[in-house]
C-alpha positions in Angstrom: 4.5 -13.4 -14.3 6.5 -9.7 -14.2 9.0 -9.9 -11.8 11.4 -8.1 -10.2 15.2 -8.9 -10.5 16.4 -11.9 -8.4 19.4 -11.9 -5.7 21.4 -15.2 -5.2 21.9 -15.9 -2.1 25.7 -16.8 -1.5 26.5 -19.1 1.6 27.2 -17.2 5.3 30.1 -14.8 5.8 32.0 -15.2 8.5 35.0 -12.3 7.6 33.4 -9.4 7.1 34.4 -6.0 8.4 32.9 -5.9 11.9 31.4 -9.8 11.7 30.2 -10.7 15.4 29.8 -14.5 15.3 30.1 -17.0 13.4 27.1 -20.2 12.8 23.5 -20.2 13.0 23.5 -18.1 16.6 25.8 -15.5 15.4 23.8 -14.4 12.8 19.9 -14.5 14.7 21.8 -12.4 16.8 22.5 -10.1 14.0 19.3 -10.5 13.2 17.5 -9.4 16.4 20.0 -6.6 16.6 19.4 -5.1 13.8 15.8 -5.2 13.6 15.7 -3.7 17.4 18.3 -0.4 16.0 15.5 -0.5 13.2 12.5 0.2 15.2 14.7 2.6 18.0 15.8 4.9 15.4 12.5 5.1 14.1 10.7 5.8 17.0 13.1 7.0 19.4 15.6 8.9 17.3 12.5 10.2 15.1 15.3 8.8 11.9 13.5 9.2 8.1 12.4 5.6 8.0 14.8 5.1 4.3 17.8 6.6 5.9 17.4 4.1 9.0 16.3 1.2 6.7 19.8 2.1 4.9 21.9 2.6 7.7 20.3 -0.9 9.1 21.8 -2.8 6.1 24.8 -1.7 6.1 25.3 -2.3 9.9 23.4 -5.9 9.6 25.9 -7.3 6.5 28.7 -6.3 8.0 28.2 -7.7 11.5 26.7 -10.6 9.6 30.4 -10.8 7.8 30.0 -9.5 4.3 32.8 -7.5 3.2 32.6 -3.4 1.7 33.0 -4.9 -1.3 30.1 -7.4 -1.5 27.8 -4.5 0.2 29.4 -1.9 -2.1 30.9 -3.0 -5.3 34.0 -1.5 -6.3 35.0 1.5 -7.9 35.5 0.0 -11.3 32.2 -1.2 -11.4 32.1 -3.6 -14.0 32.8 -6.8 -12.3 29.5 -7.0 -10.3 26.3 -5.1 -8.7 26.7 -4.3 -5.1 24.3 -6.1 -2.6 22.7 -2.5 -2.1 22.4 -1.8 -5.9 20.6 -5.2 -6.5 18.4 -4.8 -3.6 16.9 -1.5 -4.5 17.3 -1.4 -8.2 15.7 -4.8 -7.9 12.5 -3.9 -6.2 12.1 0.0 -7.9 12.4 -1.5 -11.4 9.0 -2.8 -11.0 7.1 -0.6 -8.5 8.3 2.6 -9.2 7.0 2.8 -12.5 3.3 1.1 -11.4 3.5 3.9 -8.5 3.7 6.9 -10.6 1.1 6.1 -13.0 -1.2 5.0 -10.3 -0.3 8.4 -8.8 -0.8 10.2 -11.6 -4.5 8.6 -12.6 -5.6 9.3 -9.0 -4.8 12.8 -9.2 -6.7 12.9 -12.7 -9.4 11.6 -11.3 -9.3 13.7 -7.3 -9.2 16.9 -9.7 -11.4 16.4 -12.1 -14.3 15.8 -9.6 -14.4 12.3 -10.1 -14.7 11.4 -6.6 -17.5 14.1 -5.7 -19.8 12.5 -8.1 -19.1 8.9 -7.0 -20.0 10.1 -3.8 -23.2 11.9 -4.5 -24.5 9.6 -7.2 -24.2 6.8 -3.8 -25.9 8.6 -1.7 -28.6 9.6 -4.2 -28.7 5.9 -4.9 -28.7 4.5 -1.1 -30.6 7.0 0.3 -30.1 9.0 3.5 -30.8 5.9 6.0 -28.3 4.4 4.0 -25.9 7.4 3.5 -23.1 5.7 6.0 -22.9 2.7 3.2 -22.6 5.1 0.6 -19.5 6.6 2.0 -17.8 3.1 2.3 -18.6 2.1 -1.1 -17.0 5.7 -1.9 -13.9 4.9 0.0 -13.8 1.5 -1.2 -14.0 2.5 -5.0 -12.1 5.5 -4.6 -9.6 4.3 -2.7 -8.4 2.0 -6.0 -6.5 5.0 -7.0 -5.3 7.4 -4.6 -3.4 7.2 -1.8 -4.9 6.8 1.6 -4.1 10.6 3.0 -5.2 11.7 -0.7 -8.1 10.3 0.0 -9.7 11.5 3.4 -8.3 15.6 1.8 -11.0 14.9 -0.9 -13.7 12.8 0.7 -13.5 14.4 4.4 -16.3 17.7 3.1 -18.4 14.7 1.6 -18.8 13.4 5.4 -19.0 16.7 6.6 -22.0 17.4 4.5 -23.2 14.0 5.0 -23.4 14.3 8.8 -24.5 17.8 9.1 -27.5 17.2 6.9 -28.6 14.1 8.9 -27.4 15.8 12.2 -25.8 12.4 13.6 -22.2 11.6 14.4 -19.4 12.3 12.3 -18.1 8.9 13.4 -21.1 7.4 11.9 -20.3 8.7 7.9 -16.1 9.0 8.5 -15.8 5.5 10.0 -16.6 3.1 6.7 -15.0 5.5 4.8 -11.8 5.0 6.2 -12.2 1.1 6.1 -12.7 1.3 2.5 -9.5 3.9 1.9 -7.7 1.4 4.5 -8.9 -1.9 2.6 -7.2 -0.7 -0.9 -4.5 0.8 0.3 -3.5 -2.4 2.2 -4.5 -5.2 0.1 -4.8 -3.8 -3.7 -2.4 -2.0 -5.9 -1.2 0.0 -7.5 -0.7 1.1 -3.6 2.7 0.6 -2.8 2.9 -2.1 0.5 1.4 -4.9 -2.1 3.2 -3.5 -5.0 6.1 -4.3 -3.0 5.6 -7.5 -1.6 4.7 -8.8 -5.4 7.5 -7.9 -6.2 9.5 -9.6 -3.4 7.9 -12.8 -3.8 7.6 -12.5 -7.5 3.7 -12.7 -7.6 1.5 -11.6 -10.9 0.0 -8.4 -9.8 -3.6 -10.1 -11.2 -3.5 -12.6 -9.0 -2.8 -9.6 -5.7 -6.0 -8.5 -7.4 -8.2 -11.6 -6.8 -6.6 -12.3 -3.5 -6.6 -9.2 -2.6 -10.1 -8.2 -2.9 -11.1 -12.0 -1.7 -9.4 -11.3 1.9 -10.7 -7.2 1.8 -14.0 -7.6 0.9 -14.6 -9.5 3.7 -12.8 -7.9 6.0 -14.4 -4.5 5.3 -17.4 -5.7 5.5 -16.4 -6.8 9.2 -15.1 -3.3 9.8 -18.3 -1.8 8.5 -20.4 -3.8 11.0 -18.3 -1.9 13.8 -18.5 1.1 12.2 -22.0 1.0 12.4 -21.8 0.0 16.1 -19.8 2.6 17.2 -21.3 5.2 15.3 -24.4 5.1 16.9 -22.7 5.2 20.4 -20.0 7.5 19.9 -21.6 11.0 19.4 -19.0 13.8 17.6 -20.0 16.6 16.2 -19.3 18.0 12.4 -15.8 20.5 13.3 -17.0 23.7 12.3 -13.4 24.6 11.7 -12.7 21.9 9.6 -15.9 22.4 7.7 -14.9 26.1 6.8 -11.0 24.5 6.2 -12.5 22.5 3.9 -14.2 25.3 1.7 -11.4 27.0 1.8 -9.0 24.7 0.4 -11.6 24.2 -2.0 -11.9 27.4 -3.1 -7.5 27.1 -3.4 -7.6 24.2 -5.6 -10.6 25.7 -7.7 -7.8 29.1 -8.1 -5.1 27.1 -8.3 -6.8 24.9 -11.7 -7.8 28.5 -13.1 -4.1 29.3 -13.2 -2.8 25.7 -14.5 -5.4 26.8 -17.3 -7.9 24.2 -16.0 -11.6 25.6 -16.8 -13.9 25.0 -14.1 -17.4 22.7 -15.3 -20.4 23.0 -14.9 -21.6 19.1 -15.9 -20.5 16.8 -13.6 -18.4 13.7 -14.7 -20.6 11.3 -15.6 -20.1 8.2 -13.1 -19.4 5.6 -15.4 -16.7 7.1 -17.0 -15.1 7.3 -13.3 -15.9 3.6 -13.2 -14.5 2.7 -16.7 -11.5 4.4 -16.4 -10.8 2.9 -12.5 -11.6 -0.6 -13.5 -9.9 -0.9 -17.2 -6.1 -1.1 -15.4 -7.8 -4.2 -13.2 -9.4 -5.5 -16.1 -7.0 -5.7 -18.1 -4.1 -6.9 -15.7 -7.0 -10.0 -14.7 -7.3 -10.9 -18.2 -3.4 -11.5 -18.3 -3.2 -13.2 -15.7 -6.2 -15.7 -16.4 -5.5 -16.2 -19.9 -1.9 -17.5 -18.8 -3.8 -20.3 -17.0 -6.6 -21.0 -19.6 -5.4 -20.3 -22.7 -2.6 -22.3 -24.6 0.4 -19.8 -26.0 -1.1 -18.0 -29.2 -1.3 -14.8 -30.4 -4.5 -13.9 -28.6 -3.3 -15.0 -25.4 0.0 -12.8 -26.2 -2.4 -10.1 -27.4 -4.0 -10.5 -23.6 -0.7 -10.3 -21.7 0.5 -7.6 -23.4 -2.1 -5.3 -22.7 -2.5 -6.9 -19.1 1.4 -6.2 -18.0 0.5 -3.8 -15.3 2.9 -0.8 -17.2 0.6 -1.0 -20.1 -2.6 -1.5 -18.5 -2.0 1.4 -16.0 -0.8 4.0 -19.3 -3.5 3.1 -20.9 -5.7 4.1 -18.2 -3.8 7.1 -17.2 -4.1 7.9 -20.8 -8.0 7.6 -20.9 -8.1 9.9 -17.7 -6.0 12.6 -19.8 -8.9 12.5 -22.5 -11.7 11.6 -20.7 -11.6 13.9 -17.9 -8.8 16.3 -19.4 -8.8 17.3 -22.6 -12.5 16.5 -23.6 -13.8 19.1 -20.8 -11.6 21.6 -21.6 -8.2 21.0 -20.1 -5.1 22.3 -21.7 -1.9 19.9 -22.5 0.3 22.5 -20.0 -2.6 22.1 -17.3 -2.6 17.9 -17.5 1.4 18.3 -16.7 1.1 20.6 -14.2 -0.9 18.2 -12.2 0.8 15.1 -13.1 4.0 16.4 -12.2 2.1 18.2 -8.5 1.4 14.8 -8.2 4.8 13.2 -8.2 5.8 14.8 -5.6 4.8 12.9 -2.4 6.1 10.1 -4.5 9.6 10.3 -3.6 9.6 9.1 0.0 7.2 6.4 -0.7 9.8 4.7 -3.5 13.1 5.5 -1.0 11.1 3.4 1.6 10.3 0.5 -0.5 13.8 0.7 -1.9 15.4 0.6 1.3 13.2 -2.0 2.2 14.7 -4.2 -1.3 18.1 -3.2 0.4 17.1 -4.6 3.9 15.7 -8.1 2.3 19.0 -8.4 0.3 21.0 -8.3 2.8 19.5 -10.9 4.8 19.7 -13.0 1.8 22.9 -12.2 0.9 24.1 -12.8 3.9 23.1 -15.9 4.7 20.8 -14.4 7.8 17.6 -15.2 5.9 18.4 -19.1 5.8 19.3 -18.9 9.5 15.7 -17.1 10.0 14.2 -19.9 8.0 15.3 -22.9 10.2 14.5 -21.5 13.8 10.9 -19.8 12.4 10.3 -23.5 10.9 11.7 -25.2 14.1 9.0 -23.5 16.1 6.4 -25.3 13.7 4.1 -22.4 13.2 2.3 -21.9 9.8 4.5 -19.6 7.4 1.0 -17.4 7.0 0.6 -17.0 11.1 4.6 -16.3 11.2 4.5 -13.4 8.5 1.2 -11.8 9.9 2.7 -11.7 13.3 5.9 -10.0 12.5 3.8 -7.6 10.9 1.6 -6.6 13.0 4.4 -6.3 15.7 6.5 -3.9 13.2 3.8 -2.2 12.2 2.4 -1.3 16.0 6.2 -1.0 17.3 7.3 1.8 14.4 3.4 3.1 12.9 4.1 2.8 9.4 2.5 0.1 7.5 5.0 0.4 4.3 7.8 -0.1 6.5 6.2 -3.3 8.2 5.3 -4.3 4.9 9.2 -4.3 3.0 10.7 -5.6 6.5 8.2 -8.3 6.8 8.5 -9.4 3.8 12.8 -9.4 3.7 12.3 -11.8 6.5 9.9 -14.3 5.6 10.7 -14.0 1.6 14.0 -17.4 2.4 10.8 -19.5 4.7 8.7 -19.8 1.3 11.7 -20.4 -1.4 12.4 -23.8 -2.1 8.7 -24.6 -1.6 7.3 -24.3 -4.9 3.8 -23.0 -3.5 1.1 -21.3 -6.2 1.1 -17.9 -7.0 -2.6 -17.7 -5.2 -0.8 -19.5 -1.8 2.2 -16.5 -1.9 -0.6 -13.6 -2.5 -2.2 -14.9 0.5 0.8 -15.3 2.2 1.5 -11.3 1.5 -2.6 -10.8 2.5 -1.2 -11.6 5.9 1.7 -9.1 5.7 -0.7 -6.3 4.5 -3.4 -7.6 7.3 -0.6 -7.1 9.8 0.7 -4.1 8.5 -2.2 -2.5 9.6 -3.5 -3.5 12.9 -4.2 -1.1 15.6 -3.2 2.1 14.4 -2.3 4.5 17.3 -0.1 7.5 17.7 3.2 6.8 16.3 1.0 6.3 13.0 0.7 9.7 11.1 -2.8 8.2 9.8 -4.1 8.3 13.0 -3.5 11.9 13.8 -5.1 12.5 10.3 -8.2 11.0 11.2 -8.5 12.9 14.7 -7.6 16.1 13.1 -9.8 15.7 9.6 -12.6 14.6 11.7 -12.6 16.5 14.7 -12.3 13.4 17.0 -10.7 13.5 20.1 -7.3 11.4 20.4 -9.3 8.9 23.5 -12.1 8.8 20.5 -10.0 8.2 17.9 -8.4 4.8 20.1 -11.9 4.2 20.5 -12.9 4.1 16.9 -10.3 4.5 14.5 -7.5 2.5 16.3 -10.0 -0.6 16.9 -11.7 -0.2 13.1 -8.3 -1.2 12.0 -7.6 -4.0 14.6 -11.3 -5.7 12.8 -9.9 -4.9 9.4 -6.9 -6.6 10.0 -8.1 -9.2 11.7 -10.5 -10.0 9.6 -8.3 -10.0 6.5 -5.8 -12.0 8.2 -8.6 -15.0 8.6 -9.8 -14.9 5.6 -5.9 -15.3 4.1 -5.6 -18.3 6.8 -8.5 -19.9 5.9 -8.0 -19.4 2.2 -4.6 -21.0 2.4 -6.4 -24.1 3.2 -8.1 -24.9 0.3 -5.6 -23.2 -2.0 
């Protein structure tokens, strides 16, 4: 429905600068190559992931045979976009924008206290036999909007509290949490690794949405049934350290509002207005999307996709947040920038990633390595949905990051699905099984494992034990929903 721009594919160079060899073998060998520099100047050479993604393409078209030129343009300019241009203006034309207003609403909301009263009007709600539900449903609600690190800084002195009061393990409260945080940022947007892939495979963000709650909902709920388990037989205690870290930052972002001119309230934010203003973006983008099925073109259903295109819904929302939870209790206009912009920030590395990533997929296309991918992955005679989950899941535990597994993944099995004019809801399933992959057995090359065992005072041998295997279930149990789904669909 919005897509990002499209990059021919031109037939296989053979001349390029430092070509190897020529044919179907030359260029899997390219292939293979360049995928293992990839991962070893990831891990091994400790490389920023977007300057190794960069470096990468370059050094895979021209082994592959494309010329400076084609990779480059030329200095004039205004005969054609380079190969590198197309790739990541391509893909950041339509996620960058989605990214910073998703960033920007999340922040809104993490400051304003939205996610403290979420959290406490659960566990009013569940109960305190119930409290360990509560905190999933937090993290899964939450989790729509901030990123996954953002997340476990706000909610990790809810768990604290939580498992203090009932005097149980910490693993018991932290654990669904973190498969809810995990779930979203995986499978829903406006979180980047499905942003991303949408926009590789040219998929309506609504219909991410549907699948992507279809194959997480599930899936968490599988993760919340081990959480449970191991909770019970994995006994840590609350970190007093943390606990008193926690206050403390507390009582930093508390200063730190006073000075943006942020006035510190005394009533709560009432918990549906958190809800409205996290679920009118979705909303809206659904009712796009569906009324290009249902309805026949008219103004209503132009009406509809208008305010559904994921730009509008998302500045509407954002816009909401800035009354709602701004300016209505208080807030100044300087004080709304000030945190909007403090919240840009992180962005930065997040966007070079993905666009790297746009770089890396064109390339292969480009070159004519992505058609020669597509004939030996369809000679083997595997399912495109097992294929793209595999080579996820092995990216993703070779090099830790699931945003990088995600935009490589999804380079390489973009040429197996073209030509095959399968639905929008058979391609979002297809990039289900990219996110499932992307985040299976997080260890300690991934940076969100080390968060976990420090936020939650869980030894690393724990951490395997709980963390590492809560997101093997989560994956795995997203992944067979997708397959299963694809099906029927």
């Amino acid at each position: 429905m919005y897509f990002a721009a499209e990059t021919t594919a031109p037939p296989p160079h053979t001349g390029g600068l430092l070509a190897i060899v020529g044919g179907t073998t030359g260029l899997l060998t390219v292939a293979i190559l360049g995928i293992a520099l990839l991962l070893f100047l990831i891990i091994k050479v400790r490389l920023q992931p977007f300057v190794a993604l960069l470096g990468v393409s370059i050094a895979v078209g021209l082994g592959a045979g494309l010329s400076v030129t084609e990779l480059f343009g030329t200095v004039q300019k205004s005969s054609s976009v380079s190969m590198i241009e197309s790739g990541m203006g391509g893909i950041l034309g339509h996620i960058a924008i989605i990214i910073g207003l998703g960033t920007m609403l999340g922040s809104i909301l993490e400051v304003s206290g939205g996610a403290e009263v979420l959290s406490s009007r659960l566990l009013n709600l569940f109960g305190e036999k119930r409290a360990p539900l509560a905190m999933g449903l937090t993290g899964l609600i939450f989790g729509i909007p901030v990123f996954f690190d953002v997340g476990i800084f706000v909610l990790a002195p809810i768990v604290y509290a939580a498992a203090k009061r009932s005097g149980k393990s910490i693993v018991l409260y932290a654990m669904p949490l973190l498969a809810g945080l995990s779930m979203t940022h995986a499978f829903l947007p406006p979180h980047p690794g499905p942003v991303a892939a949408a926009a590789l495979f040219h998929v309506s963000l609504g219909w991410i949405i549907v699948i992507g709650a279809a194959c997480g909902i599930p899936a968490v709920l599988a993760a919340w049934v081990y959480a449970a388990w191991i909770g019970k037989r994995l006994f840590v205690a609350v970190p007093q350290d943390m606990v008193e870290a926690a206050d403390e930052a507390k009582a930093a972002v508390i200063a730190e509002q006073r000075a943006q001119g942020v006035k510190p309230q005394e009533k709560p934010v009432p918990l549906g207005t958190v809800l409205a203003i996290i679920g009118t973006p979705l909303i809206l983008i659904l009712l796009a999307t569906f009324s290009s099925i249902a309805l026949d073109p008219s103004t209503l259903r132009s009406v509809l996709e208008f305010f559904g295109h994921p730009f509008v819904a998302l500045t509407i929302a954002l816009f909401l947040s800035y009354y709602l939870l701004g300016i209505r209790r208080g807030w100044s206009r300087k004080s709304l920038e000030a945190v909007s912009t403090a919240s840009l920030k992180p962005v930065g590395n997040i966007l070079l990633v993905v666009g790297a990533g746009g770089i890396f997929g064109a390339v292969l296309s480009g070159s004519g390595i992505a058609d020669a991918l597509a004939k030996t992955f369809n000679d083997v005679g595997l399912p495109v949905i097992l294929l793209a989950y595999l080579i996820s899941l092995v990216l993703r535990v070779a090099q830790g990051s699931a945003t990088v597994a995600i935009v490589t993944t999804a380079g390489i099995v973009l040429p197996l699905v073209d030509g095959q004019h399968l639905s929008q809801p058979h391609l979002a399933l297809i990039i289900m099984a990219i996110s499932a992959g992307s985040i299976f057995a997080s260890h300690v090359n991934d940076g969100g494992f080390w968060m976990v065992a420090k936020y939650f005072g869980i030894s690393e041998r724990d951490t395997l034990k709980s963390w590492t295997v809560l997101e093997s279930v989560l994956s795995v149990a997203g992944f067979v929903v997708a397959a299963l789904l694809s099906l029927v669909i």
